[in-house]
N, CA and C of each residue as an Amber inpcrd file, in Angstrom:
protein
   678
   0.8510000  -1.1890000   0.0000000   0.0000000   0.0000000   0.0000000
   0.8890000   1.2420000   0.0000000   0.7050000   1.9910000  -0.6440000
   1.6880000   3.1820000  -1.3170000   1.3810000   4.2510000  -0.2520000
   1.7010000   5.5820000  -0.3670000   1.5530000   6.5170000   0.7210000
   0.2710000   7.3160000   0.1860000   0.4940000   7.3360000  -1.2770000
  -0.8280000   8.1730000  -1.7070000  -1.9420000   6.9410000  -1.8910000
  -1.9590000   6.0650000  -1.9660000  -3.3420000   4.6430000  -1.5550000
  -3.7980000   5.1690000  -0.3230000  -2.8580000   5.5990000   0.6690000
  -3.2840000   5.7440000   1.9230000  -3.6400000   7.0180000   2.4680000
  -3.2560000   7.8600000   1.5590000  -3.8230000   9.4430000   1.9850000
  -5.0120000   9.0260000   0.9300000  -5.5340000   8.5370000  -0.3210000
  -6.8370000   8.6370000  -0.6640000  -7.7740000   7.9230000   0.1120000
  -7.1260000   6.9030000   0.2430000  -8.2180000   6.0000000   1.2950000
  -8.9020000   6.8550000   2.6420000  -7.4460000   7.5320000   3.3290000
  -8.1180000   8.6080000   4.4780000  -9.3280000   9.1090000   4.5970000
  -8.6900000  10.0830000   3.4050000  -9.4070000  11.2210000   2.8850000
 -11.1270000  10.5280000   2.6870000 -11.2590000   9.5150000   1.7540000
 -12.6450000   9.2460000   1.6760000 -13.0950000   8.2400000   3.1450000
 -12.1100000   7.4760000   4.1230000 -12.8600000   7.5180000   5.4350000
 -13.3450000   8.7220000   5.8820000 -12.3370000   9.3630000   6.1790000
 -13.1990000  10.8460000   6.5570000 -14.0250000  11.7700000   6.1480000
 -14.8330000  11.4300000   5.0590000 -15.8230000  11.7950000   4.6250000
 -17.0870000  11.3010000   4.9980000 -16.6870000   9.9210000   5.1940000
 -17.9020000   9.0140000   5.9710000 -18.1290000   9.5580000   7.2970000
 -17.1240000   9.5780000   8.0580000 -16.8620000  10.1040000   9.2690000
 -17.5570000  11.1380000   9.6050000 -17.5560000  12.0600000   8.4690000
 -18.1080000  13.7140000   8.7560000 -19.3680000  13.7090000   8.9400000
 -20.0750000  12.7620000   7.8260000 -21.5950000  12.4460000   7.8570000
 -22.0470000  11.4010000   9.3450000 -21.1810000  10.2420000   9.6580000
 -21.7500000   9.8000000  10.5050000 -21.4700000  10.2330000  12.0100000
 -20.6090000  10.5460000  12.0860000 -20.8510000  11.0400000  13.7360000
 -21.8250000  12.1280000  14.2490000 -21.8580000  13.0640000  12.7360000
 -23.0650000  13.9430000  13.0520000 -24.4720000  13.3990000  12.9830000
 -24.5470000  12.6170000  12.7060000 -25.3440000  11.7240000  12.3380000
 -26.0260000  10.9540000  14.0050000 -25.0300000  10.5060000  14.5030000
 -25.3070000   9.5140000  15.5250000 -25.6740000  10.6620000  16.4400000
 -24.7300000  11.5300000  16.7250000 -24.4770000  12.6160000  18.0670000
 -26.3800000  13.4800000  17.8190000 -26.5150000  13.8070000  16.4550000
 -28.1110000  14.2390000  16.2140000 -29.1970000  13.2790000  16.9040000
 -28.9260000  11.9090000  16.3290000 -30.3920000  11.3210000  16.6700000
 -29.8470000  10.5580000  18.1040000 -29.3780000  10.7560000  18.7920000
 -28.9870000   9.8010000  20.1420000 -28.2930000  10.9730000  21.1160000
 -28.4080000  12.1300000  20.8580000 -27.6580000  12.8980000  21.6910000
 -27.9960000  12.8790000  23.0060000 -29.8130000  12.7580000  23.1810000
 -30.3070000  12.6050000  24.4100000 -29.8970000  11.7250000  25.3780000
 -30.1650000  10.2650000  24.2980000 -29.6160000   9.3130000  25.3380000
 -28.0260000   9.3570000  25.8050000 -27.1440000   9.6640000  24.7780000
 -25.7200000   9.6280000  25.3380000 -25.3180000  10.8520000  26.2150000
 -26.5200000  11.7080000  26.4620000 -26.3770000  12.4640000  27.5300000
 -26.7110000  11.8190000  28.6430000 -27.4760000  11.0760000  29.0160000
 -28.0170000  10.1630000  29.7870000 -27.0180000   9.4720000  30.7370000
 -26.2690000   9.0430000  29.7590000 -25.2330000   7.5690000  29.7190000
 -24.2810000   7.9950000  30.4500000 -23.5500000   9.6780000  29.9590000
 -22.8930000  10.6200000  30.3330000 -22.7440000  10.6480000  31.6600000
 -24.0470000  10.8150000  32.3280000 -24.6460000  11.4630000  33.8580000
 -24.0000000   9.8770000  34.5560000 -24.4100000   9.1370000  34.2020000
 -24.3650000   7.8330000  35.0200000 -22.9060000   7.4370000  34.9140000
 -22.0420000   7.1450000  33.4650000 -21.3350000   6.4800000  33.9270000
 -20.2120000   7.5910000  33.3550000 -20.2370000   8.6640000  33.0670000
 -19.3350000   9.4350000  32.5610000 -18.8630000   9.4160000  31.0240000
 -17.3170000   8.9660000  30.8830000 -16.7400000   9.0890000  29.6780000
 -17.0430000   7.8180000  28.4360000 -17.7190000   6.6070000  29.7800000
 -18.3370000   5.7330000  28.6470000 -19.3060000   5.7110000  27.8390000
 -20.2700000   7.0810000  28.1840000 -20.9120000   7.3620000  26.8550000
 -20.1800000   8.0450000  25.4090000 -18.7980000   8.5310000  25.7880000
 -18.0610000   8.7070000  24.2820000 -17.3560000   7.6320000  23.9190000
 -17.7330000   6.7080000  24.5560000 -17.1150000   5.4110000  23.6920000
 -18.2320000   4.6820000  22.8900000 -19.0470000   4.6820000  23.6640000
 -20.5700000   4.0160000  22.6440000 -20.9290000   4.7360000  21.6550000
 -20.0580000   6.5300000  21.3140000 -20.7190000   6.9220000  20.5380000
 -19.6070000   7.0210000  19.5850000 -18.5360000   6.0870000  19.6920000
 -16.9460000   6.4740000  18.7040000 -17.4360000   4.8700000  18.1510000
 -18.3670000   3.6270000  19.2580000 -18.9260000   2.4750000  18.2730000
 -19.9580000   2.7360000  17.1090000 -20.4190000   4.0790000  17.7050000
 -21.8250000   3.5020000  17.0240000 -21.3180000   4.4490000  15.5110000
 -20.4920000   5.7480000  15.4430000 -20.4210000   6.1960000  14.3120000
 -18.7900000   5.6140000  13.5610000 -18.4470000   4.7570000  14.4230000
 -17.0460000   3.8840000  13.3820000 -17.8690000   3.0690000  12.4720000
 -18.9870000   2.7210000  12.7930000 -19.5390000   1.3180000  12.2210000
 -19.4590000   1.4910000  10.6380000 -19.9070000   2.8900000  10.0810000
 -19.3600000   3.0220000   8.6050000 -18.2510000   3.0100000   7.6800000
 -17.2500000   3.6510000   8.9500000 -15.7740000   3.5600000   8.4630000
 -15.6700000   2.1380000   8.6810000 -15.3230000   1.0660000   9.2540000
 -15.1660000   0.0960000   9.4060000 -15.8290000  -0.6130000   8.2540000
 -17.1250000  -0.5490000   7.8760000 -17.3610000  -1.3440000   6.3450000
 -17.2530000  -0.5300000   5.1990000 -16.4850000   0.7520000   5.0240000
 -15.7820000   0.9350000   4.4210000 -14.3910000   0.1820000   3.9270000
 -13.6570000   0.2700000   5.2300000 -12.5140000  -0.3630000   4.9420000
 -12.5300000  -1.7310000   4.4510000 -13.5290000  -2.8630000   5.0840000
 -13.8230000  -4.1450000   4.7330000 -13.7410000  -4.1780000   3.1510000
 -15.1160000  -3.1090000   2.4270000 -15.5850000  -3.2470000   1.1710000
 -14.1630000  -3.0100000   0.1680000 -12.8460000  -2.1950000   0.7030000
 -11.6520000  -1.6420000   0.0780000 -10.6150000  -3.6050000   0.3120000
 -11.3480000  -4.3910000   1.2080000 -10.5080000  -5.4790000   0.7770000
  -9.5210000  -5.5460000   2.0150000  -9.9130000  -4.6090000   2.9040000
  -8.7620000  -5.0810000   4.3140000  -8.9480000  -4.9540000   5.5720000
  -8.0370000  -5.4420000   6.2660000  -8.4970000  -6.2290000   7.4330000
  -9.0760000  -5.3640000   8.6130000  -9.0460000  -5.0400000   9.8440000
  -9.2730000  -4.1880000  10.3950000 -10.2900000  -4.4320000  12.1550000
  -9.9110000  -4.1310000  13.4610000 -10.2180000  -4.8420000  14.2100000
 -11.4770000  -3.4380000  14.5540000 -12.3140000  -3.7820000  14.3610000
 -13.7180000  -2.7580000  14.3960000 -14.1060000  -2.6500000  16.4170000
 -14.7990000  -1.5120000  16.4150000 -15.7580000  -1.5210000  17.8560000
 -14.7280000   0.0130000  18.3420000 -14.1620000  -0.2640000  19.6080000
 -13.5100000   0.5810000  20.2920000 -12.9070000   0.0650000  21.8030000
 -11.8020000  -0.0090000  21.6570000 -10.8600000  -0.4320000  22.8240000
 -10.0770000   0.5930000  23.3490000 -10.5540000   0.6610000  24.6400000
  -9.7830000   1.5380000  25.4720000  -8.3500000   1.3810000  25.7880000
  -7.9300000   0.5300000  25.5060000  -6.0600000  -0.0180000  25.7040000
  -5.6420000   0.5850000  24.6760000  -6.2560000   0.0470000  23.4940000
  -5.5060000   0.8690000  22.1030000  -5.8130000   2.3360000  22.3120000
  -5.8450000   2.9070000  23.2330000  -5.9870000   4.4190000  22.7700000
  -4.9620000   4.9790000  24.0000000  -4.6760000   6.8590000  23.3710000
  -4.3330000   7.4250000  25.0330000  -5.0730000   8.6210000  24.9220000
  -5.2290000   9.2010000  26.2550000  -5.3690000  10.7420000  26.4010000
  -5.1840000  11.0780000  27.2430000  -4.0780000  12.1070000  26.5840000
  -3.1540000  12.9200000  27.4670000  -2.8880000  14.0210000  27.0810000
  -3.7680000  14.9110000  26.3460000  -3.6260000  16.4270000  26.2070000
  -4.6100000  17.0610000  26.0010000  -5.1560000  18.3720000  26.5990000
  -5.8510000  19.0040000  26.2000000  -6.3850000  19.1290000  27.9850000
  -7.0030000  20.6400000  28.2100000  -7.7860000  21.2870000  29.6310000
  -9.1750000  19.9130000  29.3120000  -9.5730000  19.7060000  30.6800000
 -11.0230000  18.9990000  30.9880000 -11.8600000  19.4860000  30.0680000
 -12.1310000  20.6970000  29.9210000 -13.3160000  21.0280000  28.4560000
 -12.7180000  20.6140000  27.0840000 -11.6300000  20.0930000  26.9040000
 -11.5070000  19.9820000  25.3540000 -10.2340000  18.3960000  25.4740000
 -10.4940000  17.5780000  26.0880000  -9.4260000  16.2920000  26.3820000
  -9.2280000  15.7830000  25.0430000  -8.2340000  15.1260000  24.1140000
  -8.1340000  14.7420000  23.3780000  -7.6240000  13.0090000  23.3020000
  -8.2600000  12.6130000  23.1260000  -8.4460000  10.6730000  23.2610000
  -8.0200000  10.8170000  21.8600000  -7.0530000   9.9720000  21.6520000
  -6.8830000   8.8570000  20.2720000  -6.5080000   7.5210000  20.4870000
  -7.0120000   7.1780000  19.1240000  -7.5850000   5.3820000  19.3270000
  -6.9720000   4.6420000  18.2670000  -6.1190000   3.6610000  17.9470000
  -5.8660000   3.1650000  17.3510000  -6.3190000   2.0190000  16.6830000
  -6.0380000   1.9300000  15.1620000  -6.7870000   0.7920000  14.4090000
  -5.3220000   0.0470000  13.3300000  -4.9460000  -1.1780000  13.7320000
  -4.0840000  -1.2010000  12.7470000  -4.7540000  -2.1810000  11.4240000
  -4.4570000  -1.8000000  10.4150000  -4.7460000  -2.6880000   9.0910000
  -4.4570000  -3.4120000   8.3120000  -4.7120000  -4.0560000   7.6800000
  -4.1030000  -5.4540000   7.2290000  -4.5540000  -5.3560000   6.0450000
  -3.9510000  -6.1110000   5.1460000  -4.4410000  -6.6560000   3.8020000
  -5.1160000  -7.8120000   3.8190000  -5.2330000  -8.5610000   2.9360000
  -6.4390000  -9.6850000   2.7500000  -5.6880000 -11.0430000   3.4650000
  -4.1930000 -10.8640000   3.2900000  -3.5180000 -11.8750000   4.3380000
  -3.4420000 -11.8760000   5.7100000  -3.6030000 -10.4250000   6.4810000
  -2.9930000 -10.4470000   7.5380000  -2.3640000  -9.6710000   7.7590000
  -1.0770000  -9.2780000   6.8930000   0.1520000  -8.7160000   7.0740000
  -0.3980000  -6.6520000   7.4310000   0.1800000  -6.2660000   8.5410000
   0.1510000  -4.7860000   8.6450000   0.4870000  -3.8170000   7.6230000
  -0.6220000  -3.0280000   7.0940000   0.0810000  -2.3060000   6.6980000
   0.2590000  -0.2640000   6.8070000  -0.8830000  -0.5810000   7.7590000
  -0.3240000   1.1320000   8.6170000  -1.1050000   1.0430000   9.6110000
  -1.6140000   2.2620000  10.6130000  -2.2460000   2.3870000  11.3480000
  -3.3940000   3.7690000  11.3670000  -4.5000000   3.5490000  11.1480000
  -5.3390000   4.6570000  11.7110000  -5.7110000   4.9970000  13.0830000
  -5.7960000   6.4930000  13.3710000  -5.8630000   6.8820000  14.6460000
  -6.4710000   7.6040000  14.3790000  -8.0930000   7.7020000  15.0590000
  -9.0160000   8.9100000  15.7780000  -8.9120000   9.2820000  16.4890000
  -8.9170000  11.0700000  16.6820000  -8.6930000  11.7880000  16.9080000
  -9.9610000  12.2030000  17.4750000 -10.3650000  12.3920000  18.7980000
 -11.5260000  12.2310000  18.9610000 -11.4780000  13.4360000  20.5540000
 -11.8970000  14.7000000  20.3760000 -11.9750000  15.6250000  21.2800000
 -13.1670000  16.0540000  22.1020000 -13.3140000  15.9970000  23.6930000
 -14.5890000  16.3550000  24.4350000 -14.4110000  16.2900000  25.6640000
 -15.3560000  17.0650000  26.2600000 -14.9960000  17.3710000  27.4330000
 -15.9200000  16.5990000  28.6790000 -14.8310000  16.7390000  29.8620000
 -15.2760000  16.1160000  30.8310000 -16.0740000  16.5370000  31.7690000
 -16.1920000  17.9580000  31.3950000 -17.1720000  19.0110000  32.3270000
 -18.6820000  18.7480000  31.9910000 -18.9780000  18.4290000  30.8150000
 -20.1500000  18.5560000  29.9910000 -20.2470000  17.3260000  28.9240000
 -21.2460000  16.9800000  28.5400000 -21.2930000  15.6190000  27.3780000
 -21.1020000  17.0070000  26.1460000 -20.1600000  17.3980000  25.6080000
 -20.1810000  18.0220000  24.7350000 -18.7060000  17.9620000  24.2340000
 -18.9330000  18.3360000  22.6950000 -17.6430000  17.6470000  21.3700000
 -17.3400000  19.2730000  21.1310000 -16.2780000  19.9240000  21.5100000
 -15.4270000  20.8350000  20.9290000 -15.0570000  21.0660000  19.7770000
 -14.5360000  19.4490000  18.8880000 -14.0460000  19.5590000  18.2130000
 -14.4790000  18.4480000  16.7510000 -15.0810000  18.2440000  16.3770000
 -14.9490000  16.9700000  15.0460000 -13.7150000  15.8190000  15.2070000
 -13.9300000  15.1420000  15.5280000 -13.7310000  13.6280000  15.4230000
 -12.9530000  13.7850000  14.0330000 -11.6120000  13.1810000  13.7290000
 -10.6900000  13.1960000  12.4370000 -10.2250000  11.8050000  12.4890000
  -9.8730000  11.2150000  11.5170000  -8.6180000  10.0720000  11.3360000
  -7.1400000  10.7160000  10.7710000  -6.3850000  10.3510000  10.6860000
  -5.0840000  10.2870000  10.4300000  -4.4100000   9.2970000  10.2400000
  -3.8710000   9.0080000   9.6520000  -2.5790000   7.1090000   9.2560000
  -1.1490000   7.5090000  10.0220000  -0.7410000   6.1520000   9.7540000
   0.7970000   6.4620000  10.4170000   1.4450000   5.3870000   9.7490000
   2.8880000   5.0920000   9.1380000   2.9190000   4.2890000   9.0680000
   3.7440000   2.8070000   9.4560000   3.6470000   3.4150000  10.8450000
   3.8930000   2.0770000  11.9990000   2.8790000   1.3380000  12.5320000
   3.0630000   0.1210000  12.6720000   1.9530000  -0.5920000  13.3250000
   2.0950000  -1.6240000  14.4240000   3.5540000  -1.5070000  15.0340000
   3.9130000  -2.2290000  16.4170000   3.0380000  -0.5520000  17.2630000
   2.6930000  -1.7620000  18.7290000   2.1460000  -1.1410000  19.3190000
   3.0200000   0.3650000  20.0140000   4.5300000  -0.3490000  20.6930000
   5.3350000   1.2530000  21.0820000   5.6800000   2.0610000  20.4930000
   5.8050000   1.6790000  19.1710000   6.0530000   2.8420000  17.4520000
   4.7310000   3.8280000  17.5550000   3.6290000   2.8740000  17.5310000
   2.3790000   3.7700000  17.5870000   2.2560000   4.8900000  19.0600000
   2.4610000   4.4140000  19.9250000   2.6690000   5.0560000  21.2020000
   3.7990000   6.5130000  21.4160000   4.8550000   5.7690000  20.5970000
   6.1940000   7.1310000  20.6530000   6.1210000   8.2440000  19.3750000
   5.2390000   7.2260000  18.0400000   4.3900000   8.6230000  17.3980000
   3.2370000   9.7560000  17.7790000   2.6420000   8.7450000  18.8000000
   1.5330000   9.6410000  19.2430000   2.1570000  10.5710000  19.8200000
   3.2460000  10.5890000  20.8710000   3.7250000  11.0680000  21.9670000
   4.3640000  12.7750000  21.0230000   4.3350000  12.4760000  19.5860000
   5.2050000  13.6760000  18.8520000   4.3990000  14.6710000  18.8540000
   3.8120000  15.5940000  19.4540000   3.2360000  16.6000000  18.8690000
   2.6570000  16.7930000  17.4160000   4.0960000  16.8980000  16.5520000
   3.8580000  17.0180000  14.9500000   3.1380000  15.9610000  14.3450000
   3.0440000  15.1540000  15.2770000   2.3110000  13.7580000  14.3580000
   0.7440000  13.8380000  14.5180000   0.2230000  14.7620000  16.0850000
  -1.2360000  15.2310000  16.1040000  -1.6920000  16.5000000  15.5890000
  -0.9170000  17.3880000  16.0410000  -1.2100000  18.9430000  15.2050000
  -0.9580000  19.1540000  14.3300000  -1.8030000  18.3460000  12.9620000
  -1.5560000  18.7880000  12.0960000  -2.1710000  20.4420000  11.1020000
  -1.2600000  21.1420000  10.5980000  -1.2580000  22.5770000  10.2010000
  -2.1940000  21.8970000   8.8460000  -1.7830000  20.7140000   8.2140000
  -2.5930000  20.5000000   6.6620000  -3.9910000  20.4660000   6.6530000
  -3.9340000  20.1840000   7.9600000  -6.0590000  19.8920000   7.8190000
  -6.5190000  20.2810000   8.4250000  -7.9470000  20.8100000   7.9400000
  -9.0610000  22.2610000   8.7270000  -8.7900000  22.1470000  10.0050000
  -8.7120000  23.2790000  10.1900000  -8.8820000  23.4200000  12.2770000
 -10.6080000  23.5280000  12.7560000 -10.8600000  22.7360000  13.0330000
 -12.6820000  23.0090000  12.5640000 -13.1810000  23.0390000  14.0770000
 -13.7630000  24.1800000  14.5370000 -14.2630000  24.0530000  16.0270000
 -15.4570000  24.0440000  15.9880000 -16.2360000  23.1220000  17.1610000
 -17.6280000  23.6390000  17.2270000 -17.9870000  25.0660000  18.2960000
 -19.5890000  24.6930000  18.2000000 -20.0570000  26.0330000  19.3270000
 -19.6910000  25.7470000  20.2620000 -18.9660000  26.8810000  21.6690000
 -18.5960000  26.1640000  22.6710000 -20.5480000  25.7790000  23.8690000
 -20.0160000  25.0000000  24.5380000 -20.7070000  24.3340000  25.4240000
 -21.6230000  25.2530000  26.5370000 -22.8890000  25.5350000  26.6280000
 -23.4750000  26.1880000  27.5390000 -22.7300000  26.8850000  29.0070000
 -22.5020000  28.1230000  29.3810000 -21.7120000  27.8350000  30.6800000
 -22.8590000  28.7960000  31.7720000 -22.6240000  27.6300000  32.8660000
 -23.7810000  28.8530000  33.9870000 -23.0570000  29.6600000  34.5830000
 -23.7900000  31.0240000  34.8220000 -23.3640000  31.5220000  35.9170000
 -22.0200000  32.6880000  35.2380000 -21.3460000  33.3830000  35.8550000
 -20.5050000  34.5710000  34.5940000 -19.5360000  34.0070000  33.8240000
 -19.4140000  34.5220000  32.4270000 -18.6730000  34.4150000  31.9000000
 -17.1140000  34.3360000  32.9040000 -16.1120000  32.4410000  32.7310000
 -14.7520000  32.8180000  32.8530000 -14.0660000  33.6500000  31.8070000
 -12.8940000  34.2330000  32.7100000 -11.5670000  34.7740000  31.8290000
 -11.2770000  33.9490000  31.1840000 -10.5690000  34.1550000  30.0620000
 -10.1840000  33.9170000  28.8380000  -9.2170000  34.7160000  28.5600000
  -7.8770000  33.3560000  28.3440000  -6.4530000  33.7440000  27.7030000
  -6.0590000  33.0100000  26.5470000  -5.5760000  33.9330000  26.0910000
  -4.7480000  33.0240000  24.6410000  -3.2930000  33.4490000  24.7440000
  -2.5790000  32.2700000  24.1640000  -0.7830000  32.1290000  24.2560000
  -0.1490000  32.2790000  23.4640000   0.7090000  32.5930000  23.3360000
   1.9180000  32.4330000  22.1050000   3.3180000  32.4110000  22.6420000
   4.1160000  31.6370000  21.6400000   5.4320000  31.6030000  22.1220000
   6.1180000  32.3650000  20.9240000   7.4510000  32.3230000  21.4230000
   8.6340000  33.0370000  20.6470000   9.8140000  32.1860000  20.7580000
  10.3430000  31.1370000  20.0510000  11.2050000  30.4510000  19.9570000
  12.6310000  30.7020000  19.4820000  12.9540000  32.3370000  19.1960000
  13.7430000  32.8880000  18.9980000  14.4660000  34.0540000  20.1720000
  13.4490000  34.3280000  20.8310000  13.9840000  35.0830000  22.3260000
  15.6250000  34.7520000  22.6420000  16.5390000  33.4780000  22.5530000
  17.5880000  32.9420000  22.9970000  18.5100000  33.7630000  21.9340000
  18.6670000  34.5160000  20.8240000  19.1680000  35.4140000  20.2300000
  19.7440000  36.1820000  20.8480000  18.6360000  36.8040000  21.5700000
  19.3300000  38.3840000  22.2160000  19.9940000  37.9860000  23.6680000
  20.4320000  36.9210000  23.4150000  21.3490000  36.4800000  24.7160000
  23.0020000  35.8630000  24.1710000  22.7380000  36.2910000  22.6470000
  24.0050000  35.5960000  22.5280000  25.2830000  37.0070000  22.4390000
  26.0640000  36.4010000  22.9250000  27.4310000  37.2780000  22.7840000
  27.7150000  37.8700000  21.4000000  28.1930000  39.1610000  21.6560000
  28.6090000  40.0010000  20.2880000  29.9940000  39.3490000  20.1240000
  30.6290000  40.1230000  19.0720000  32.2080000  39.5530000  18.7650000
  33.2340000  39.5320000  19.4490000  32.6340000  41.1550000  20.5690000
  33.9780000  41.1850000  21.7250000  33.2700000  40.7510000  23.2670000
  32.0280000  39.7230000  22.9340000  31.8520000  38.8290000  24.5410000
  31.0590000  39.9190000  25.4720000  30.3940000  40.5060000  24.9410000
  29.9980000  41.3210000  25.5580000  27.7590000  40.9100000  25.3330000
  27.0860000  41.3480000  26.1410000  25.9590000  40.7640000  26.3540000
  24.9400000  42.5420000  26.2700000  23.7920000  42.5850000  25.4580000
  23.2670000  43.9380000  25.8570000  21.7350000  43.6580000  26.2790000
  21.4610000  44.1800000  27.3380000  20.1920000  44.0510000  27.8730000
  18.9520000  44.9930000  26.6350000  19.4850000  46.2220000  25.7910000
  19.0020000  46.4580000  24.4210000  18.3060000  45.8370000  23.7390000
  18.8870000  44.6740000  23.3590000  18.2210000  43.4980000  22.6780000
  16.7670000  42.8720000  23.3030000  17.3110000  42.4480000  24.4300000
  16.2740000  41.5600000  24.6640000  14.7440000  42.6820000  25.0900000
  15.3120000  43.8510000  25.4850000  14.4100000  44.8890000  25.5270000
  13.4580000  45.0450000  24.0870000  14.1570000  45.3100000  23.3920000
  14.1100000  45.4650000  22.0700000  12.4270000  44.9800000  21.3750000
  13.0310000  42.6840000  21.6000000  12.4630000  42.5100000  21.8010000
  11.1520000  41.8700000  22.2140000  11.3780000  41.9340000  23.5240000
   9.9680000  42.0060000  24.4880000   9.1750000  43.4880000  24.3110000
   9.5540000  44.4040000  23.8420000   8.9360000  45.7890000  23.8680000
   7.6970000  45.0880000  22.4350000   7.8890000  44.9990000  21.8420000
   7.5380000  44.2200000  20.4000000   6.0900000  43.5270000  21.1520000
   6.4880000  42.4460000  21.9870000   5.2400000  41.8580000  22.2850000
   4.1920000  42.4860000  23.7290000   5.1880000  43.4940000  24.1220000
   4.6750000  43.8420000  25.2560000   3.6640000  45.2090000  24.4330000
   4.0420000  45.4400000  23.2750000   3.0290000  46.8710000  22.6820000
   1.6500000  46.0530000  22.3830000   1.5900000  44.9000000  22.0650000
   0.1770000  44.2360000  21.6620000  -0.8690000  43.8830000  22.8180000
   0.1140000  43.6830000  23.7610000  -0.8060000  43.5630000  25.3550000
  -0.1090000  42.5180000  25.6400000   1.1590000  41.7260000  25.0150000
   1.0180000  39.9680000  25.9100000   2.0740000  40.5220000  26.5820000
   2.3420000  39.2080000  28.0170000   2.5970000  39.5270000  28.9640000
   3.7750000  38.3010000  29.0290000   5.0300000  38.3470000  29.4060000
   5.6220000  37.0060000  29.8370000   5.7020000  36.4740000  30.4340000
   5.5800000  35.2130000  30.7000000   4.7530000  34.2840000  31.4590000
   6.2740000  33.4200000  32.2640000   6.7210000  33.1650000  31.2740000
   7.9380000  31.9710000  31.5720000   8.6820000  32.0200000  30.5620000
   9.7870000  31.4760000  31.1220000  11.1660000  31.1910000  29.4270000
  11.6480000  29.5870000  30.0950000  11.9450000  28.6320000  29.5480000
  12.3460000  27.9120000  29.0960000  13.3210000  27.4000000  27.9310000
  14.0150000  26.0340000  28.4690000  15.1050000  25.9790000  27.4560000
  14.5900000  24.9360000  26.8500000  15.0360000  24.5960000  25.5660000
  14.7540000  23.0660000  24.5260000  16.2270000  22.9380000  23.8600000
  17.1630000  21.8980000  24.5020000  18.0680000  21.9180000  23.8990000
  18.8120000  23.1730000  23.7830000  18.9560000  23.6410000  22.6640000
  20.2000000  25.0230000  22.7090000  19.2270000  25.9870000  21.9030000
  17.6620000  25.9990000  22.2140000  16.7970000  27.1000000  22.1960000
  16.6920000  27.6700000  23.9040000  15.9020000  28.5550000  23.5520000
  15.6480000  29.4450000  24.7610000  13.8290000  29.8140000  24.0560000
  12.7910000  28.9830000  24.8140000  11.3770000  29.6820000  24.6580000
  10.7360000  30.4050000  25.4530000  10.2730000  31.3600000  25.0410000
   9.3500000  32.3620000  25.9360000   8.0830000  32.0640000  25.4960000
   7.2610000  32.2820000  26.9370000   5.9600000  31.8590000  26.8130000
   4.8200000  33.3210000  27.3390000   3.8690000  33.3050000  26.4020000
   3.2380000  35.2460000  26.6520000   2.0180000  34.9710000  26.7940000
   0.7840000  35.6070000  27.6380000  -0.1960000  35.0380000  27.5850000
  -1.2000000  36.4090000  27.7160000  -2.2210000  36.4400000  27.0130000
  -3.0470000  37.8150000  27.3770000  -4.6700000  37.6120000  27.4460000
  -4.9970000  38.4240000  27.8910000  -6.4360000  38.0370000  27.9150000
  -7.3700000  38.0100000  26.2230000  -8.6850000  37.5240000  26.6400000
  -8.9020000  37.6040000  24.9030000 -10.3240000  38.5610000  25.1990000
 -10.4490000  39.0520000  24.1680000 -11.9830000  39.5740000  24.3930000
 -13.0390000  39.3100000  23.6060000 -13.9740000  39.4550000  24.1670000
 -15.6680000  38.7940000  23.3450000 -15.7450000  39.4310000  22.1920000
């Protein structure tokens, strides 16, 4: 299976995808609110069974293998605040023999405050299919945030009672510049003035600096408004 077999194949799972989860979350929303109250996060698992069920005979009808439903072992989640947690789930695939030949992972975002989806449900491939390969890709950042495909948010979630504050972040991964020595070893506080003046005219504020290796990151955070 080639790399572009496997970005077309994606691409038309996730088309199914788009239609059926909206699909399920419309006509069952009540009850998996229900499910929600009682047993918590296991109503977003009955509802990652009930709208895989198309992707899954998709993939069958394409001729390959594929272990259908939803297993909580094959998945992790470990990023994202309680209103927006991000669970992914792994599916590895086979050809008509058996043999692996990548892995799909849903991408599947919601929160624990509320039975409510932040974000659209995505797939993505990889193409490892031992289980710690899949685990130390997940673990990459670059391998979940991807910049190529829509950033698609929903409405956010009812909130009682006043509006919380609201911040948004940005970093500067270049800040470690104005710390480096001129030709005669000498260091100017100018620079780094320079600039932080830059981000301090927009309103953000610095939060923290941190090192990565032989970077230096600064972290800025400001309020947002309605």
């Amino acid at each position: 299976m080639t790399a572009q077999q496997t970005d077309a194949l994606v691409r038309t799972l996730n088309r199914i995808l788009a239609d059926s989860w909206q699909e399920v979350w419309t006509q069952q929303q009540h009850e998996l609110a229900e499910m929600f109250e009682k047993f918590g996060d296991r109503a977003y698992g009955a509802w990652i069974q009930k709208f895989m069920a198309p992707v899954f005979e998709r993939i069958a009808e394409e001729g390959y293998q594929i272990k259908a439903g939803f297993n909580r072992r094959d998945s992790l989640e470990n990023w994202g605040p309680p209103e927006e947690r991000e669970r992914c789930a792994w599916y590895v695939m086979k050809n008509a023999e058996g043999h692996p030949l990548c892995t799909l992972v849903l991408q599947v975002y919601h929160s624990h405050a509320a039975f409510h989806i932040p974000r659209p449900p995505r797939l993505i491939a990889l193409d490892v299919t031992d289980r710690p390969d899949i685990i130390r890709a997940l673990s990459r950042a670059s391998v979940r945030v991807r910049w190529d495909l829509p950033q698609e948010r929903l409405p956010d979630a009812p909130r009682p009672g006043r509006p919380a504050q609201r911040w948004e972040y940005a970093t500067d991964i270049s800040i470690g510049d104005c710390t480096t020595p001129d030709e005669e070893g000498q260091l100017s506080s100018w620079l780094l003035d320079e600039s932080l003046a830059h981000w301090g005219r927009y309103g953000w504020e610095l939060i923290h600096v941190s090192t990565a290796g032989d970077k230096m990151i600064a972290f800025f955070k400001r309020p947002t408004h309605s």
